[in-house]
VOPAGU-2260 file (C-alpha; in pm, 1 decimal, decimal comma):
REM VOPAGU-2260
SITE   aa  ch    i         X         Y         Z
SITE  UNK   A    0    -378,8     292,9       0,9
SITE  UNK   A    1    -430,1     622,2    -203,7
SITE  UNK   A    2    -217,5     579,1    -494,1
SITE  UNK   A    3    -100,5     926,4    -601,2
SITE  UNK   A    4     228,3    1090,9    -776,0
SITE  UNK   A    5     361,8    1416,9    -857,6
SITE  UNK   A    6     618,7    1479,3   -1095,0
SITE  UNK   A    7     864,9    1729,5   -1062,4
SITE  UNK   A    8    1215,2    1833,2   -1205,2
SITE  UNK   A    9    1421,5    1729,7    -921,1
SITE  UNK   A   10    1744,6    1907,1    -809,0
SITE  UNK   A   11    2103,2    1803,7    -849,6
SITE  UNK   A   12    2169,6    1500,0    -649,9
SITE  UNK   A   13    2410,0    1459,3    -370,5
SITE  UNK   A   14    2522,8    1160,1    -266,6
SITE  UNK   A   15    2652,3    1140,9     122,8
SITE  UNK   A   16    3001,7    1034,6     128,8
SITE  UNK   A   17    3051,1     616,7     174,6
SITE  UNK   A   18    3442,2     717,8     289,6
SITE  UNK   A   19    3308,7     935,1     600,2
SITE  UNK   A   20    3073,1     665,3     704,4
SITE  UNK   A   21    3234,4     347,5     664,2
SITE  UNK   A   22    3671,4     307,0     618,7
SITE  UNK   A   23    3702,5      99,2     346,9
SITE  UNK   A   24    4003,0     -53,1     239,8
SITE  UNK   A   25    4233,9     109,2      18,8
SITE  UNK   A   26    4133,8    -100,9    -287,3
SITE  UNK   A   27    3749,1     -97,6    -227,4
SITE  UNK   A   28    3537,4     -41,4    -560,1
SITE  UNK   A   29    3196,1      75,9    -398,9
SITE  UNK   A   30    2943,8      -8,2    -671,2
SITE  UNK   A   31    2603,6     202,9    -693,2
SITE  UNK   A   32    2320,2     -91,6    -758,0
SITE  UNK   A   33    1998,4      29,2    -909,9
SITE  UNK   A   34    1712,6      11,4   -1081,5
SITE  UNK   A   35    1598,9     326,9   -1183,7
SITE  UNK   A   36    1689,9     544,7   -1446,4
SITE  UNK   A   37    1695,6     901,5   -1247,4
SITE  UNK   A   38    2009,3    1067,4   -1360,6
SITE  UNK   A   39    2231,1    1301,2   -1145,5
SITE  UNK   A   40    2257,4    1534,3   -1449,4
SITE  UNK   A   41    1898,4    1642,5   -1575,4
SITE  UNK   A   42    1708,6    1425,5   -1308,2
SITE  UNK   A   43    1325,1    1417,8   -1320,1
SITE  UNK   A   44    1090,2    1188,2   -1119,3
SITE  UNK   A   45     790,1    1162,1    -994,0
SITE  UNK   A   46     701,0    1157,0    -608,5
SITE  UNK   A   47     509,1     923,1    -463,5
SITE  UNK   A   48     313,0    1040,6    -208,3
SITE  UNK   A   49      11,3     786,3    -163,8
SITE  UNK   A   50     161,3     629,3     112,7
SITE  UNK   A   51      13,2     590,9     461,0
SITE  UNK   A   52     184,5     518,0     826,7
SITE  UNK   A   53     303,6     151,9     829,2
SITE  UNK   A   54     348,5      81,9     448,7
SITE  UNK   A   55     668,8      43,8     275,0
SITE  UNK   A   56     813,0      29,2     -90,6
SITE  UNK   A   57    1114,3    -242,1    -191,5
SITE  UNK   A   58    1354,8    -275,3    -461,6
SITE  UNK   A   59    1477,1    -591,1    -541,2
SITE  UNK   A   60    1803,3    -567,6    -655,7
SITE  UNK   A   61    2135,0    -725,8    -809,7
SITE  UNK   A   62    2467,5    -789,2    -692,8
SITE  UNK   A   63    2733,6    -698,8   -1018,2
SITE  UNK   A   64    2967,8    -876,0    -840,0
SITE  UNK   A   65    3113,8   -1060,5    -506,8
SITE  UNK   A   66    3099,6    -860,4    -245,7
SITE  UNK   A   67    2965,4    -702,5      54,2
SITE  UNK   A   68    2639,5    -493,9      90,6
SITE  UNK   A   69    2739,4    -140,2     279,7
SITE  UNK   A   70    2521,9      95,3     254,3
SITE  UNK   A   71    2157,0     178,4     127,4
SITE  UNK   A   72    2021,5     489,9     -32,6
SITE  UNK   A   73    1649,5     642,3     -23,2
SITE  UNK   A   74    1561,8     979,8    -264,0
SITE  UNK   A   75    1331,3    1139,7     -55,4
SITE  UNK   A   76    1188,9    1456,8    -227,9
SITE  UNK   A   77     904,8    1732,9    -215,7
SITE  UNK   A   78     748,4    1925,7    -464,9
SITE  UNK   A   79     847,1    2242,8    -373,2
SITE  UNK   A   80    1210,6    2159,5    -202,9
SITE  UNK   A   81    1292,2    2265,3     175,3
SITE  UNK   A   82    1060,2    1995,4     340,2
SITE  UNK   A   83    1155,4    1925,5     698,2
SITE  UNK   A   84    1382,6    1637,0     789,3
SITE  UNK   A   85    1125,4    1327,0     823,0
SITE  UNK   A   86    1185,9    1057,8    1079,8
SITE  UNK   A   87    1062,2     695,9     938,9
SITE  UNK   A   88    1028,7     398,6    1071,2
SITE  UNK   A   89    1334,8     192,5     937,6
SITE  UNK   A   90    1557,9     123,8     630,9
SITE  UNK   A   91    1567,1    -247,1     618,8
SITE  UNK   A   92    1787,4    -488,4     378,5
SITE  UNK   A   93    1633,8    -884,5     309,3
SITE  UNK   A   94    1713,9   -1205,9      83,7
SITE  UNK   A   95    1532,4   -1181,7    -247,4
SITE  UNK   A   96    1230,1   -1402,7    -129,5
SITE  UNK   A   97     970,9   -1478,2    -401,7
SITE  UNK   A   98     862,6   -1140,8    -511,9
SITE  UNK   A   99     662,7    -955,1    -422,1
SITE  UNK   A  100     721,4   -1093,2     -34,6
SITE  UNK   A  101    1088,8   -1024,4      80,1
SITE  UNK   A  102    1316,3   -1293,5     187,5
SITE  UNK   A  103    1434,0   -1292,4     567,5
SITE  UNK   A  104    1617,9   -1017,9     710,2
SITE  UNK   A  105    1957,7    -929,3     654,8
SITE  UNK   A  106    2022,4    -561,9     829,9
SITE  UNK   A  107    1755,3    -310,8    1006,6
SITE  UNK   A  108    1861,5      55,1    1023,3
SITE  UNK   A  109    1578,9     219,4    1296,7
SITE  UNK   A  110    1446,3     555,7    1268,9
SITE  UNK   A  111    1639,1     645,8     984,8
SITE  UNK   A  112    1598,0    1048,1     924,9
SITE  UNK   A  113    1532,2    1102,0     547,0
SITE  UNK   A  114    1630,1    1484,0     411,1
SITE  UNK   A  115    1421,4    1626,8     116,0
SITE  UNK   A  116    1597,4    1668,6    -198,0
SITE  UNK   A  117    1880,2    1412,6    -168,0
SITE  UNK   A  118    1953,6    1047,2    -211,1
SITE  UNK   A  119    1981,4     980,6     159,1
SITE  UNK   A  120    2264,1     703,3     257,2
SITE  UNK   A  121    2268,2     507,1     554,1
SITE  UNK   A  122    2532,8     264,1     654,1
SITE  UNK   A  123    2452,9     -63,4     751,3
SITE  UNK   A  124    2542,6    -243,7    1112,3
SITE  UNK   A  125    2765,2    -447,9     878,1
SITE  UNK   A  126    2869,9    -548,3     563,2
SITE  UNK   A  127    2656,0    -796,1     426,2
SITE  UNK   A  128    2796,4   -1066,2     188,1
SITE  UNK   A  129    2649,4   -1095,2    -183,5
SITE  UNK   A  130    2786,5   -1314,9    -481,8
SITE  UNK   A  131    2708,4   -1237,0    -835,0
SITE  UNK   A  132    2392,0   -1198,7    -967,7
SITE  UNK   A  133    2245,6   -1223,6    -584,7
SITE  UNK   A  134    1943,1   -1064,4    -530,5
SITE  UNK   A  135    1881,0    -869,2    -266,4
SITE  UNK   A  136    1550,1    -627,8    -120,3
SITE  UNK   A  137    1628,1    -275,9      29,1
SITE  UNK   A  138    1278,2    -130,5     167,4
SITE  UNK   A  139    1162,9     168,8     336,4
SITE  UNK   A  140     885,9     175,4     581,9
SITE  UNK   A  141     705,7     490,0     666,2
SITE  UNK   A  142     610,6     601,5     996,6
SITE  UNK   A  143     375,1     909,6     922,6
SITE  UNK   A  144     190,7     939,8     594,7
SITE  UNK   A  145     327,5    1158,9     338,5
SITE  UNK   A  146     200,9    1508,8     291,2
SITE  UNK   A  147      10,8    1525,9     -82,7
SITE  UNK   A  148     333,4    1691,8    -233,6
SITE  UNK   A  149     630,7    1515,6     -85,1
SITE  UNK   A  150     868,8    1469,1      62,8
SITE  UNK   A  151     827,9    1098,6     -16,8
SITE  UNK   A  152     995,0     812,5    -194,1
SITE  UNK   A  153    1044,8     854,8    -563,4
SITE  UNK   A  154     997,5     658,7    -846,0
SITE  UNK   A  155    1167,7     747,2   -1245,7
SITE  UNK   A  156     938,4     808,6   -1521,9
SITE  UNK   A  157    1013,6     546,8   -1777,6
SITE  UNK   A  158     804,1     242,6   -1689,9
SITE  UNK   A  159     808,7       9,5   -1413,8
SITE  UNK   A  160     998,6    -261,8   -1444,9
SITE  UNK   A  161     808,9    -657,7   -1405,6
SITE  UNK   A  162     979,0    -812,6   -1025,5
SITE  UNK   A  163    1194,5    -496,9    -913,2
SITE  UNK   A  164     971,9    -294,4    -756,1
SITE  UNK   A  165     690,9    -341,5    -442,1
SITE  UNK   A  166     457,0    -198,1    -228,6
SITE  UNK   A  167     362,5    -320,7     139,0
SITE  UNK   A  168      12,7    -178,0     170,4
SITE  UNK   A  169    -296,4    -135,1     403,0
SITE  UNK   A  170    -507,6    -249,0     401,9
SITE  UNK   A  171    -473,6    -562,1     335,4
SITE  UNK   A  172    -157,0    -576,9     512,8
SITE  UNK   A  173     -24,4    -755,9     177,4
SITE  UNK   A  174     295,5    -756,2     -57,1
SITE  UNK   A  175     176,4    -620,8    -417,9
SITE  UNK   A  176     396,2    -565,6    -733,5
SITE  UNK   A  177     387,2    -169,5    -788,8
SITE  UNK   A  178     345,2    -207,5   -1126,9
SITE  UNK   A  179       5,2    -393,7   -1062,7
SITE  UNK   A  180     -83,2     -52,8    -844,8
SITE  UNK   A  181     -27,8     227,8   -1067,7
SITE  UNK   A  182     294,8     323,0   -1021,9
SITE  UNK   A  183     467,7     363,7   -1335,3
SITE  UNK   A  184     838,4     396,1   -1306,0
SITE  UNK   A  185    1084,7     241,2   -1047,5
SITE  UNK   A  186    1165,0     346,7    -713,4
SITE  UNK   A  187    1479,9     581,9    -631,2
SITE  UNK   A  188    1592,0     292,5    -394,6
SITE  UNK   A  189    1971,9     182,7    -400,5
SITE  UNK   A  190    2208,7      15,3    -271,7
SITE  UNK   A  191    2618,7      12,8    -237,0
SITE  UNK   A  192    2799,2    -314,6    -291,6
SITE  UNK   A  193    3189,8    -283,4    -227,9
SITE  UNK   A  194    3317,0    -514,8    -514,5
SITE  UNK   A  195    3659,3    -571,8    -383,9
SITE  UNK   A  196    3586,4    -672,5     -48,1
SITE  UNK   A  197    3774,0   -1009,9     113,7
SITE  UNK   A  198    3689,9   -1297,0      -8,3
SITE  UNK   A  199    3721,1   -1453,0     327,3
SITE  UNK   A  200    3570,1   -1359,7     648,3
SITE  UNK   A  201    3773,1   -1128,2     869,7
SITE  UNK   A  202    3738,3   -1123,9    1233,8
SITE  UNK   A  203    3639,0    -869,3    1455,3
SITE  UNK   A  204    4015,9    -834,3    1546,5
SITE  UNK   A  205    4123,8    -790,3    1199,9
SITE  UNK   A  206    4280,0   -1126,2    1101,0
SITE  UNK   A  207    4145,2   -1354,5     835,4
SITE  UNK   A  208    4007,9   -1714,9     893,3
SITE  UNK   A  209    4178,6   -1979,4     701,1
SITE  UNK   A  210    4289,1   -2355,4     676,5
SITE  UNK   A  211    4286,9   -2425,7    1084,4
SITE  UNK   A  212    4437,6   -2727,4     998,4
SITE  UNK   A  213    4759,3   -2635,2     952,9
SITE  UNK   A  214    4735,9   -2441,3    1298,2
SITE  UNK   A  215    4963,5   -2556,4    1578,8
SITE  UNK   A  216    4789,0   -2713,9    1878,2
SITE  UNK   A  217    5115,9   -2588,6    2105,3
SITE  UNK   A  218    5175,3   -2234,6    2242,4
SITE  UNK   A  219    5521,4   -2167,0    2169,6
């Protein structure tokens, strides 16, 4: 692949509501999980545009606490702002693995349409449970190349981080560190982890499992 950036100051960020995509319960603590260092105050980045059709770039990420996985965020910015909407391929969440290869699959979000100039959030199937200090892969693969100046993935501008950040590329059809490629900051690729979700699974009707032991065995 063509490894090629462009930095830019990057606009305000706005973050899609998690309450109009997923109810949580009242006492849900959504937790942003990231790597990079791209701030929604003075943000600056550099785009990442060296991409081609079929390759993707990861975060590995931690949990901060037990909970469930909900959602998954991708900044997706252009040079000059005002790109069209881009369809991709998929958003897709995995087990840790041994970096740089992801672990096996956890959640695939199809043809997930990426708008320039925002962190993008899309909601998973379903919550996905993490404990503490879990690690956990969130990648995006591209459908189309980029165009030269965006809108693509981003990455900060303050060094890239050793086992947080990778590249799927082709050829060779191979998992590389991004570091080892160039890149020089971290991607804009996050996740949000509700930290005060059950502790116990909850059925699809709503009620909790528990101790079936002490269930009766006799309809009343």
């Amino acid at each position: 692949m063509n490894r090629r950036s462009t930095t830019r100051h990057l606009v305000p960020l706005v973050l899609l509501s998690v309450s109009a995509l997923l109810a949580l319960p009242a006492a849900a603590q959504p937790t942003t999980v990231q790597n990079d260092t791209i701030s929604t105050v003075a943000p600056t980045g550099a785009i990442q545009a060296g991409f081609v059709a079929g390759e993707s770039a990861a975060a590995w990420l931690t949990s901060p606490c037990d909970g469930n996985i909900i959602t998954a965020q991708i900044l997706w910015l252009s040079l000059t702002g005002g790109a069209p909407n881009s369809l991709q391929e998929a958003v897709r969440v995995y087990g840790a693995g041994v970096f740089p290869v992801t672990g096996a699959q956890r959640a695939d979000l199809p043809g997930p349409v990426l708008t320039d100039g925002f962190f993008n959030e899309f909601t998973l199937p379903m919550p996905l449970p993490v404990l503490t200090g879990e690690e956990f892969v969130v990648e995006l693969i591209f459908l189309t190349t980029p165009p030269g100046l965006g809108p693509s993935v981003v990455t900060d501008t303050d060094g890239c981080q050793a086992g947080k950040n990778a590249i799927f590329a082709i050829p060779p059809s191979t998992w590389f560190s991004s570091c080892l490629l160039g890149v020089s900051g971290d991607f804009g690729i996050r996740a949000v982890v509700d930290c005060n979700a059950p502790s116990t699974p909850i059925f699809a009707d709503g009620f909790e499992s528990g101790d079936t032991s002490l269930w009766s065995s006799v309809v009343p």
